[in-house]
DSSP file (Angstrom, degrees, kcal/mol; ACC not computed):
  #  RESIDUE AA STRUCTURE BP1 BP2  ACC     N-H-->O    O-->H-N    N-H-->O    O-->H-N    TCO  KAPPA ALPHA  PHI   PSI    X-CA   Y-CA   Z-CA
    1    1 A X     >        0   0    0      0, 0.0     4,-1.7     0, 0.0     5,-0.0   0.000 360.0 360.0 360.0 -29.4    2.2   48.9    1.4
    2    2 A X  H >>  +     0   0    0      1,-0.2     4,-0.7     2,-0.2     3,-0.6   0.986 360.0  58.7 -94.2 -39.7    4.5   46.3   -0.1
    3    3 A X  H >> S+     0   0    0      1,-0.3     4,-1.2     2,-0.3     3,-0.7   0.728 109.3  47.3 -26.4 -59.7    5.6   45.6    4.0
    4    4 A X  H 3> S+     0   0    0      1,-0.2     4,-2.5     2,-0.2    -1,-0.3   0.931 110.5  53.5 -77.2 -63.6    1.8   44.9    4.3
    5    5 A X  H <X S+     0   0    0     -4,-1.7     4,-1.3    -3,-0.6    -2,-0.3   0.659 112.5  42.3 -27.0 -45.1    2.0   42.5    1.0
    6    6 A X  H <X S+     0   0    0     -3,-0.7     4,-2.1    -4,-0.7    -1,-0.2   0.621 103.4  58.6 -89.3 -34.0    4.6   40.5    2.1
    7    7 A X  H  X S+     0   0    0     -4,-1.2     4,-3.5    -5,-0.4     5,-0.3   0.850 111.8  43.6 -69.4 -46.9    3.8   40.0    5.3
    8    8 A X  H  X S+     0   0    0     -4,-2.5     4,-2.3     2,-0.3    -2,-0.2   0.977 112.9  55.9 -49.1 -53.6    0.1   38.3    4.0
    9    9 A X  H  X S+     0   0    0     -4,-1.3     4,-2.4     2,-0.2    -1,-0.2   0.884 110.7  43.1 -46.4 -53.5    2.3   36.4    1.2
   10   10 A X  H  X S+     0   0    0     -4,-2.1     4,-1.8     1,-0.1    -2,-0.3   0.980 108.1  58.0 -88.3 -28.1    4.3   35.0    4.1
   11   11 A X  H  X S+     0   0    0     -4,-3.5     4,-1.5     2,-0.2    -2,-0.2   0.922 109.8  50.2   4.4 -81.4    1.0   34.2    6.4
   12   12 A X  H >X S+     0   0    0     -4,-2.3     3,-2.3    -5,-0.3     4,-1.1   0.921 108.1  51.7 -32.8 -81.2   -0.1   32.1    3.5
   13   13 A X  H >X S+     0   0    0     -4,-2.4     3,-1.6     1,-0.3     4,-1.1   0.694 116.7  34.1  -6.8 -97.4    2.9   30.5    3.4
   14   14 A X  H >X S+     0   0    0     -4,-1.8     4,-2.5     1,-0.3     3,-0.7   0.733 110.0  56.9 -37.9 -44.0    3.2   29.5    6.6
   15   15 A X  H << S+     0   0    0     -3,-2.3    -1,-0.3    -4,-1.5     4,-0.3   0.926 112.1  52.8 -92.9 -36.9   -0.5   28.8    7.7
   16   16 A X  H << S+     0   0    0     -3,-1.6     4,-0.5    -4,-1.1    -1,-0.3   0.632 106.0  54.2 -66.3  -4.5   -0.3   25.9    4.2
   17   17 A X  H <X S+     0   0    0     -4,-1.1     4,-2.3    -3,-0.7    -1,-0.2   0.815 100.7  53.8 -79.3 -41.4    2.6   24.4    5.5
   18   18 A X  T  < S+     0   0    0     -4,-2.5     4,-0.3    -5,-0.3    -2,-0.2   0.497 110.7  51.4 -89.6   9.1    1.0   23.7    8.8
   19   19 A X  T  4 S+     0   0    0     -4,-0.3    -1,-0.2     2,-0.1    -2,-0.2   0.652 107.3  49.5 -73.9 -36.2   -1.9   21.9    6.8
   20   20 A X  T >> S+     0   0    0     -4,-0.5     3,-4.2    -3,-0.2     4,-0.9   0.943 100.5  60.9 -77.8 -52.1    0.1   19.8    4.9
   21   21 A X  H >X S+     0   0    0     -4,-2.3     3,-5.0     1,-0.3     4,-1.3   0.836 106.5  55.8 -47.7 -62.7    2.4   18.4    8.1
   22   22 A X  H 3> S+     0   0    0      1,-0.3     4,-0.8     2,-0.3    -1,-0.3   0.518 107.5  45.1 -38.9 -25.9   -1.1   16.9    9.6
   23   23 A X  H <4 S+     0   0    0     -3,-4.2    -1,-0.3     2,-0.2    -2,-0.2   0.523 105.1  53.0-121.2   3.4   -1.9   15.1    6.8
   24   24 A X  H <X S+     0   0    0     -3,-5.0     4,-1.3    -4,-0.9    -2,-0.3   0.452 109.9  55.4 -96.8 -19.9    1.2   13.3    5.8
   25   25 A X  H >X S+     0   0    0     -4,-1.3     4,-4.0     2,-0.2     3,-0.8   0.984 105.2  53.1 -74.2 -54.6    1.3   12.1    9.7
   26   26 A X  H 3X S+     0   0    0     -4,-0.8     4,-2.9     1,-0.3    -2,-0.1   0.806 112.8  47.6 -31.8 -52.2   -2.3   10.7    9.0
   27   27 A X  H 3> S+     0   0    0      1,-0.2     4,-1.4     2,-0.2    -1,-0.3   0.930 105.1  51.7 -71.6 -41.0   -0.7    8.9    6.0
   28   28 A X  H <X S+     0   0    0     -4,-1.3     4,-1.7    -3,-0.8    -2,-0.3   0.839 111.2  50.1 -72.4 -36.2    2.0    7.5    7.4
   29   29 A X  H  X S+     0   0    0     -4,-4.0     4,-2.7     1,-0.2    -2,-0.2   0.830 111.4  54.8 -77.7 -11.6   -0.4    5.9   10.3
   30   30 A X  H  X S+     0   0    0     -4,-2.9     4,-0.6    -5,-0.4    -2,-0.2   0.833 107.3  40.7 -57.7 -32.8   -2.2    4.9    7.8
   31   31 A X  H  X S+     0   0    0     -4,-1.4     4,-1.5     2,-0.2    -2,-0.2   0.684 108.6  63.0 -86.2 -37.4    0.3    3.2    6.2
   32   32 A X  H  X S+     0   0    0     -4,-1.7     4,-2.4    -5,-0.3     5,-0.2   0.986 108.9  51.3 -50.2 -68.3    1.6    1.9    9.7
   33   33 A X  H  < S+     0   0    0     -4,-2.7     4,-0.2     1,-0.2    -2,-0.2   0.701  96.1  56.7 -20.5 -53.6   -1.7    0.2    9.8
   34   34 A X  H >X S+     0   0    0     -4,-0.6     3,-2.5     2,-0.2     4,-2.0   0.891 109.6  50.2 -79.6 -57.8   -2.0   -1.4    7.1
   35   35 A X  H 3X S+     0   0    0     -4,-1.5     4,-9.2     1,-0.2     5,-0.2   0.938 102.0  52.1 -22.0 -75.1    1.1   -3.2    7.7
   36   36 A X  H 3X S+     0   0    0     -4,-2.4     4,-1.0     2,-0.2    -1,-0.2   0.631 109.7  53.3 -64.5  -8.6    0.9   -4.4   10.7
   37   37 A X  H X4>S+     0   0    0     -3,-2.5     3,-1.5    -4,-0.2     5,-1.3   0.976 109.4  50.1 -78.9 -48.2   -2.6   -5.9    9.6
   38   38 A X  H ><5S+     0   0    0     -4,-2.0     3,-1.4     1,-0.2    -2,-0.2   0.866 117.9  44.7 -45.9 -42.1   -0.8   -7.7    6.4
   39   39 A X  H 3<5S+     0   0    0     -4,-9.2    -1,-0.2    -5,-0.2    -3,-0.1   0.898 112.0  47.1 -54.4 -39.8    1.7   -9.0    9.1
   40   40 A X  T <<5S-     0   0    0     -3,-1.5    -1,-0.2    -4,-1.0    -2,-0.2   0.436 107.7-126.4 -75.8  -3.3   -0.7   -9.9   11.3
   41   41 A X  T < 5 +     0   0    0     -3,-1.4     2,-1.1    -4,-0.2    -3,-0.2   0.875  60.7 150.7  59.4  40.3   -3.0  -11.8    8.5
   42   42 A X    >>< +     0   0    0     -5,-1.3     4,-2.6     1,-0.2     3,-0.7  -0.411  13.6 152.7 -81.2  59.4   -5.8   -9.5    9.8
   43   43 A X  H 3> S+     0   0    0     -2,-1.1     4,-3.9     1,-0.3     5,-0.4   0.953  70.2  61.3 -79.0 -36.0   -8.5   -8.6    7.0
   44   44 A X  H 34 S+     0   0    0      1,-0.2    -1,-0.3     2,-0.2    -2,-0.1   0.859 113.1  39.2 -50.3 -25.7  -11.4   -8.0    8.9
   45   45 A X  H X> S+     0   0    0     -3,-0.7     4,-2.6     3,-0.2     3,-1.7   0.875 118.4  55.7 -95.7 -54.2   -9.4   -4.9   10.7
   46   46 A X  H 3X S+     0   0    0     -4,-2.6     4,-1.2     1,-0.3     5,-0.3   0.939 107.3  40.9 -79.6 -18.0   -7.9   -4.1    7.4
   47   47 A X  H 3X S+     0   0    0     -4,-3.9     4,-1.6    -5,-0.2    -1,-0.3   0.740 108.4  60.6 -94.2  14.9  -10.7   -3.8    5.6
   48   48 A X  H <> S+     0   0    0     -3,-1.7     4,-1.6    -5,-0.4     5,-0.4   0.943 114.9  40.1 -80.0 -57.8  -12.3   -1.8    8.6
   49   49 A X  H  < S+     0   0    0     -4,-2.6    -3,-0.1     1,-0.3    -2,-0.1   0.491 112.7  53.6 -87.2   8.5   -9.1    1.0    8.0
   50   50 A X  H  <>S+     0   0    0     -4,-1.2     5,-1.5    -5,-0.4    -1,-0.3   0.817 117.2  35.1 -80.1 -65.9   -9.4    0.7    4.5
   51   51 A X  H  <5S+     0   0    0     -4,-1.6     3,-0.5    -5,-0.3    -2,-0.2   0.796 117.5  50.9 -67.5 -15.5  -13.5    1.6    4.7
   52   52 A X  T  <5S+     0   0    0     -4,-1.6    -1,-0.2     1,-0.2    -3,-0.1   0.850 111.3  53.7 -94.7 -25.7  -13.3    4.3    7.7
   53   53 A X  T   5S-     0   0    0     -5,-0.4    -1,-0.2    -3,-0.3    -2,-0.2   0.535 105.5-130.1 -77.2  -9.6  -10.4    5.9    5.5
   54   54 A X  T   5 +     0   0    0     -3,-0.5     2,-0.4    -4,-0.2    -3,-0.2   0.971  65.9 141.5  64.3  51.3  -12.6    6.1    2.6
   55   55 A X      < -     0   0    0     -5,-1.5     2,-0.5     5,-0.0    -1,-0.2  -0.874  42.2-151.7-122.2 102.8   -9.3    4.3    1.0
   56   56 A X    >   -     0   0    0     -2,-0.4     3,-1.7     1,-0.2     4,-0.1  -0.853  20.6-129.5-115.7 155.9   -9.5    1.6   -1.7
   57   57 A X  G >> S+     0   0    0     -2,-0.5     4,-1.5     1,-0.3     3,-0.7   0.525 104.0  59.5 -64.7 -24.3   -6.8   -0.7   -1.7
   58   58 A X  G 34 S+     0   0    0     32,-0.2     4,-0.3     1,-0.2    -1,-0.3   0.630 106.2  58.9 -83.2 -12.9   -6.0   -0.5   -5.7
   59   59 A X  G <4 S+     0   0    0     -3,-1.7    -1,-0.2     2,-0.1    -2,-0.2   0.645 115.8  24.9 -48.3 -42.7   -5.4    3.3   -5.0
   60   60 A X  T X> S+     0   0    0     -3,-0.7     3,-4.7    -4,-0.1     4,-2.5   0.609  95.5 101.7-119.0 -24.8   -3.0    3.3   -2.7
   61   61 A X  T 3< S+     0   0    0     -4,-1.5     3,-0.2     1,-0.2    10,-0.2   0.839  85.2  43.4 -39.7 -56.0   -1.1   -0.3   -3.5
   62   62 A X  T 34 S+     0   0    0     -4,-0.3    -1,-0.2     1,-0.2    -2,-0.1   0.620 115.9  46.2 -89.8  32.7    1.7    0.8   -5.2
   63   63 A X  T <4 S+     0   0    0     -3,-4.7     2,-0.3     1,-0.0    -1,-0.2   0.784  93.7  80.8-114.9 -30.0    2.6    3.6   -3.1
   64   64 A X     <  +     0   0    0     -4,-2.5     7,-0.3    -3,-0.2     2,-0.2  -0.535  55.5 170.9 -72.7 122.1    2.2    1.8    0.4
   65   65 A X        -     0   0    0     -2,-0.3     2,-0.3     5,-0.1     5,-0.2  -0.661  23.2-148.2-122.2 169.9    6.0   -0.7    1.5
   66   66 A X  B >  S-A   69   0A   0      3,-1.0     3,-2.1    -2,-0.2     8,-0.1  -0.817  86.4 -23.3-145.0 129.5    6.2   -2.2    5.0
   67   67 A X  T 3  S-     0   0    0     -2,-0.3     3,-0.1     1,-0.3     0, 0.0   0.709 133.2 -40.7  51.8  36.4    9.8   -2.2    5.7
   68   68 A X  T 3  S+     0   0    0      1,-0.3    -1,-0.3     0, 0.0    33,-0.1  -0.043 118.4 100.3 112.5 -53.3   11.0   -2.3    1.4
   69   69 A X  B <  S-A   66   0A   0     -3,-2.1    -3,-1.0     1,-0.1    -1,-0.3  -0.309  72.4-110.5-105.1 158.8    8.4   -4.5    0.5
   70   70 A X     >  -     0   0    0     -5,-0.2     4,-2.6    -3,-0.1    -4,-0.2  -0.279  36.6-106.1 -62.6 166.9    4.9   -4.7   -1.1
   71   71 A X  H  > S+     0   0    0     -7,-0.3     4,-2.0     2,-0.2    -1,-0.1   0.719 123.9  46.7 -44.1 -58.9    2.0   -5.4    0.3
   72   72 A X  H  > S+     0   0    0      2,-0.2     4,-1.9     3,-0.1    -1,-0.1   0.948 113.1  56.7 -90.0 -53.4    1.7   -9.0   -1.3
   73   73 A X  H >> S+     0   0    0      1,-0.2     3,-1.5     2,-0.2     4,-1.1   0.921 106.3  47.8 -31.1 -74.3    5.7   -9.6   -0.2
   74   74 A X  H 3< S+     0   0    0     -4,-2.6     4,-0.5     1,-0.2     5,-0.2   0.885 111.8  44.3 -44.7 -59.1    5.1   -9.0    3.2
   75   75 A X  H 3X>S+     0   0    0     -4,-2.0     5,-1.7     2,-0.2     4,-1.2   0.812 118.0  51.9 -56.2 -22.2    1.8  -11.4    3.4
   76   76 A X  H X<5S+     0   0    0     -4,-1.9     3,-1.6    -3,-1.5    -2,-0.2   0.986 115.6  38.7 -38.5 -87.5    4.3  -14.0    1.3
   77   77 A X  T 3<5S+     0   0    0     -4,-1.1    -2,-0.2     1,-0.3    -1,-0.2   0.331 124.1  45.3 -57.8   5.1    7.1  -13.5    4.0
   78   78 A X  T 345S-     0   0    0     -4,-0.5    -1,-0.3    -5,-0.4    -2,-0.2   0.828 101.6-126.4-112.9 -30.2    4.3  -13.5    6.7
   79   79 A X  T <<5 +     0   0    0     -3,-1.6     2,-1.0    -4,-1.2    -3,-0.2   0.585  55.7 149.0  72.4  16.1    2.3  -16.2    5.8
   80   80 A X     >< +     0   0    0     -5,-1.7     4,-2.0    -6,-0.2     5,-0.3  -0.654  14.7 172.2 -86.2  86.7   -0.8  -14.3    5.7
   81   81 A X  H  >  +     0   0    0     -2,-1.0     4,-2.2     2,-0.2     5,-0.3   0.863  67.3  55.8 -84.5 -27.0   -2.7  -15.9    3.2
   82   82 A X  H  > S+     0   0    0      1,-0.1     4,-2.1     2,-0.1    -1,-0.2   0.949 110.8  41.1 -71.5 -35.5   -5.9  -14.0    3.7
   83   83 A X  H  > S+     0   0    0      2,-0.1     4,-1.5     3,-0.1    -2,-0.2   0.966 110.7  53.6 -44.5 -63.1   -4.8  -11.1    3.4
   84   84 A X  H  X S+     0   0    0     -4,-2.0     4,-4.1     2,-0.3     5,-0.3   0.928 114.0  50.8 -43.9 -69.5   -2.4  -11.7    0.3
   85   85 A X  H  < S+     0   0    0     -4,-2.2     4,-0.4    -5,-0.3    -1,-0.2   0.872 106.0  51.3 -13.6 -85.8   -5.6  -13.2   -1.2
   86   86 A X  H >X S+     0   0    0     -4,-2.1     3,-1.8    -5,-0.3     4,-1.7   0.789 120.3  37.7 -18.6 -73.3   -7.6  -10.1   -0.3
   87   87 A X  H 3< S+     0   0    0     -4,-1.5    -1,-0.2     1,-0.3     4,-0.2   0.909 111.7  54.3 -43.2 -54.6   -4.9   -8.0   -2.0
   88   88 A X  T 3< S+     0   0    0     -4,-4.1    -1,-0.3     1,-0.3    -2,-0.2   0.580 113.2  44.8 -67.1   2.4   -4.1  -10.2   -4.7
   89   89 A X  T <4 S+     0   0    0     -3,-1.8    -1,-0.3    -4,-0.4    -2,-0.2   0.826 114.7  48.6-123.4 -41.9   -8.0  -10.1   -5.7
   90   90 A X  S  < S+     0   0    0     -4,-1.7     2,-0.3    -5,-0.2   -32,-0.2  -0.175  93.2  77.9 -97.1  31.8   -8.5   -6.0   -5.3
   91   91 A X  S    S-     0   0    0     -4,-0.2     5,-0.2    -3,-0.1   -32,-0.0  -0.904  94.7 -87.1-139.4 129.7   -5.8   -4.6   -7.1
   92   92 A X     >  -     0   0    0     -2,-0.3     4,-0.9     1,-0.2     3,-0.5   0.325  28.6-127.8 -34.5 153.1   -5.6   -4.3  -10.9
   93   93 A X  H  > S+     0   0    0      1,-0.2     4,-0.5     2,-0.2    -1,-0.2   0.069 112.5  61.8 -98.9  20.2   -4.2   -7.2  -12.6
   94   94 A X  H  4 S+     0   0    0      2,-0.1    -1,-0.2     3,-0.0    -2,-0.1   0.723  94.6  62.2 -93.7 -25.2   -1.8   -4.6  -14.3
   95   95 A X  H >4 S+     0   0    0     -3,-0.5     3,-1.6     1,-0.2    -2,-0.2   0.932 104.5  61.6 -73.2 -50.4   -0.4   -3.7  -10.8
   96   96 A X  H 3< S+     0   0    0     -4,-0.9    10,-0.9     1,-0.3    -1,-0.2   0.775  99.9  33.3 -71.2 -16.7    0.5   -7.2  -10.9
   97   97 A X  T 3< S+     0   0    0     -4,-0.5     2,-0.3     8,-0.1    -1,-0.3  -0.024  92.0 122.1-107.1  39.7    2.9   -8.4  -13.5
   98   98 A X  S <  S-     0   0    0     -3,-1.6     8,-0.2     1,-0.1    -3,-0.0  -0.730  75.9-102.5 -46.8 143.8    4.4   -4.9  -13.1
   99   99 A X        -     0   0    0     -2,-0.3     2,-0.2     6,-0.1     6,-0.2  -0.318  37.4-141.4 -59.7 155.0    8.6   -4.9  -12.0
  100  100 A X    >   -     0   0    0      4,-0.7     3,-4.7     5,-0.1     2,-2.4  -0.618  36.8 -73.7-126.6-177.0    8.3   -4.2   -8.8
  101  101 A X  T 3  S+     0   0    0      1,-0.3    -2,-0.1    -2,-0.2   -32,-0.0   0.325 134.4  59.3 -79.0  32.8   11.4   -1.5   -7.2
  102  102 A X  T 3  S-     0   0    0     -2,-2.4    -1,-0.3     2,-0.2    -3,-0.0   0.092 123.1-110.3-137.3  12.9   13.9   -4.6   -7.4
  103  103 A X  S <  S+     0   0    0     -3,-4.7     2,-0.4     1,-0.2    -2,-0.1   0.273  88.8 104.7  83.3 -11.6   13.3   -4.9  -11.2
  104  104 A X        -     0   0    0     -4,-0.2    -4,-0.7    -5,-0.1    -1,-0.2  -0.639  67.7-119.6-100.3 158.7   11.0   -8.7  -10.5
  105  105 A X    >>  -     0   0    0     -2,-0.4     3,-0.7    -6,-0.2     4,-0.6  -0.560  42.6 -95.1 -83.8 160.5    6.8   -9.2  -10.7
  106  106 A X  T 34 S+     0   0    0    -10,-0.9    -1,-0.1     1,-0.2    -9,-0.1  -0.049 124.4  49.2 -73.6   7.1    5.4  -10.2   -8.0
  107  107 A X  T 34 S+     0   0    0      3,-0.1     4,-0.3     2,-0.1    -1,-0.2   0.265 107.2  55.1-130.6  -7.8    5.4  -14.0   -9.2
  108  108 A X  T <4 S+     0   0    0     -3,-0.7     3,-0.3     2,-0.2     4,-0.3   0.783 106.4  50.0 -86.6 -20.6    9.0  -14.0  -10.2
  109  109 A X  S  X S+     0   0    0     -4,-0.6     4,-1.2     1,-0.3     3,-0.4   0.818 113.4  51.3 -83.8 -23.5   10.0  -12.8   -6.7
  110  110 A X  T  4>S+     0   0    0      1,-0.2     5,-4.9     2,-0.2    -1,-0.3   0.579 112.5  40.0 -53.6 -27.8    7.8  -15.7   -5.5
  111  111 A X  T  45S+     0   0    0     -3,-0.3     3,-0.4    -4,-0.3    -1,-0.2   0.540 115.0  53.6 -86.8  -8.9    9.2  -18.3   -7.3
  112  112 A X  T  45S+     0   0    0     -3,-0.4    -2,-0.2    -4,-0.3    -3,-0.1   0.716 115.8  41.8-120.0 -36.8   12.7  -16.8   -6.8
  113  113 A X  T  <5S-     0   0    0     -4,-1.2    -1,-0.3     2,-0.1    -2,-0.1  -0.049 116.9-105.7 -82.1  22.5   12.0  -16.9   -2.8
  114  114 A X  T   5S+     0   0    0     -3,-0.4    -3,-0.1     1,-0.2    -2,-0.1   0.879  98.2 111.0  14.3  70.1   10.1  -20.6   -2.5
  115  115 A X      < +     0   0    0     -5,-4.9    -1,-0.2    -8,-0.1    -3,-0.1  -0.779  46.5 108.1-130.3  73.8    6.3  -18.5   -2.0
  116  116 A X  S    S+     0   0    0     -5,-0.2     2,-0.4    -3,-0.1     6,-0.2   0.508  83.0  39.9-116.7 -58.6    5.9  -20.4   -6.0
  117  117 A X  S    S+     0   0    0     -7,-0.1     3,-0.1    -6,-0.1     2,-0.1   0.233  91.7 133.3 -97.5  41.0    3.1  -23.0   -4.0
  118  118 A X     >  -     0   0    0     -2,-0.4     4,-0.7     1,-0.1    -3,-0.1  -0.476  68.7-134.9 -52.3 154.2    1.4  -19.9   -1.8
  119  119 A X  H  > S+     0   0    0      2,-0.1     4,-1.6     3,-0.1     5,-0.2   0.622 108.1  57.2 -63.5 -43.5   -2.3  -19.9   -1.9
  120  120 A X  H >> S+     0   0    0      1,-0.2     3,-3.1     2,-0.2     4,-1.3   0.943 110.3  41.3 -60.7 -63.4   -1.3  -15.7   -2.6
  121  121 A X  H >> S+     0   0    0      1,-0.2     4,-3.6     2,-0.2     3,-1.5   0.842 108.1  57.6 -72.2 -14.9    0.6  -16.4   -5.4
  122  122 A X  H 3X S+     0   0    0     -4,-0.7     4,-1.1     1,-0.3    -1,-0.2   0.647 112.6  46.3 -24.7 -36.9   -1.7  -18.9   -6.7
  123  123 A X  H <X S+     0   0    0     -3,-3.1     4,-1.0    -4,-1.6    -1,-0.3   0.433 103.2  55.4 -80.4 -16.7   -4.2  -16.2   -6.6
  124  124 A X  H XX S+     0   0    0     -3,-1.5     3,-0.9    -4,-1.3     4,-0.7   0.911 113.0  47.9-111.0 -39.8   -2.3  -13.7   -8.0
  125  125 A X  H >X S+     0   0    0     -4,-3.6     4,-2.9     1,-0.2     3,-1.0   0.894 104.6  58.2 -23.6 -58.5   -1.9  -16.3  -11.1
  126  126 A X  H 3<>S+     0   0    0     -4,-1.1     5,-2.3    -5,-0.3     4,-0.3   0.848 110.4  40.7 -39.3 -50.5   -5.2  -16.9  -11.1
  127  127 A X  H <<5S+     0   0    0     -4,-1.0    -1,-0.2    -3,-0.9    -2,-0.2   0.468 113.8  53.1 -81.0  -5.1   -6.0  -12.9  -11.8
  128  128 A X  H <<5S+     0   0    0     -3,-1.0    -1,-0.2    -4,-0.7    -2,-0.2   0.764 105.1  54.1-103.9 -20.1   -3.3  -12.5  -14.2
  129  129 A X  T  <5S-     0   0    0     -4,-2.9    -2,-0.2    -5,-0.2    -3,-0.1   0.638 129.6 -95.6 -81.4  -4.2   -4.7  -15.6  -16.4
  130  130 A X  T   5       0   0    0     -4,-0.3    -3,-0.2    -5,-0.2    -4,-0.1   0.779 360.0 360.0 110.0  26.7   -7.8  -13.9  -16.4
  131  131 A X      <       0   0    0     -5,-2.3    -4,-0.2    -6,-0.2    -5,-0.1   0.367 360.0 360.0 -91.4 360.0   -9.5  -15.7  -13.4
């Protein structure tokens, strides 16, 4: 009986494991995505994999990097100012004057990299003065 028990126990096991893998790949092309649209200054496609993913963007922001960086870095360093907008305009304005994993906000690191006269960070001023 306990033979029987154990064997069921490890079933489980196994059969939640092989649930999980499937839906961390899913995330990670999601997150592949998303990138390559902020690189690409794409918003119409990202907010098509944003809606077909049943994903909103203030959800996910501070958990999604492309290569180290945020979301609004990358469209900085890309020059993607519609995007960066987009972002800077649909994620809490608390997400934004948080330190970000290199200890600066997202406007010190702008000023500190010469993105200070971006249209993003312009925008991201704009939402933090209450705009």
């Amino acid at each position: 009986m306990r033979l029987l028990s154990m064997s069921i126990a490890a079933l489980i096991a196994a059969s939640s494991i092989s649930v999980v893998t499937p839906v961390l790949a899913n995330q990670d092309q999601l997150a592949a995505n998303i990138c390559n649209y902020v690189v690409s200054d794409d918003k119409n496609r990202l907010r098509k994999k944003l809606k077909e993913s049943r994903v909103k963007l203030r959800n996910i922001y501070r958990g999604v990097t492309c290569n180290g960086d945020s979301l609004l870095r990358t469209a900085m360093k890309s020059n993607a100012n519609a995007v960066g907008t987009f972002v800077a305009k649909r994620i809490p304005v608390a997400d934004l004057g948080k330190a970000e994993s290199d200890g600066l906000t997202i406007t010190a690191w702008a000023d500190n990299n010469g993105h200070k006269d971006s249209e993003i960070t312009s925008a991201i001023k704009s939402r933090i003065a209450g705009g």
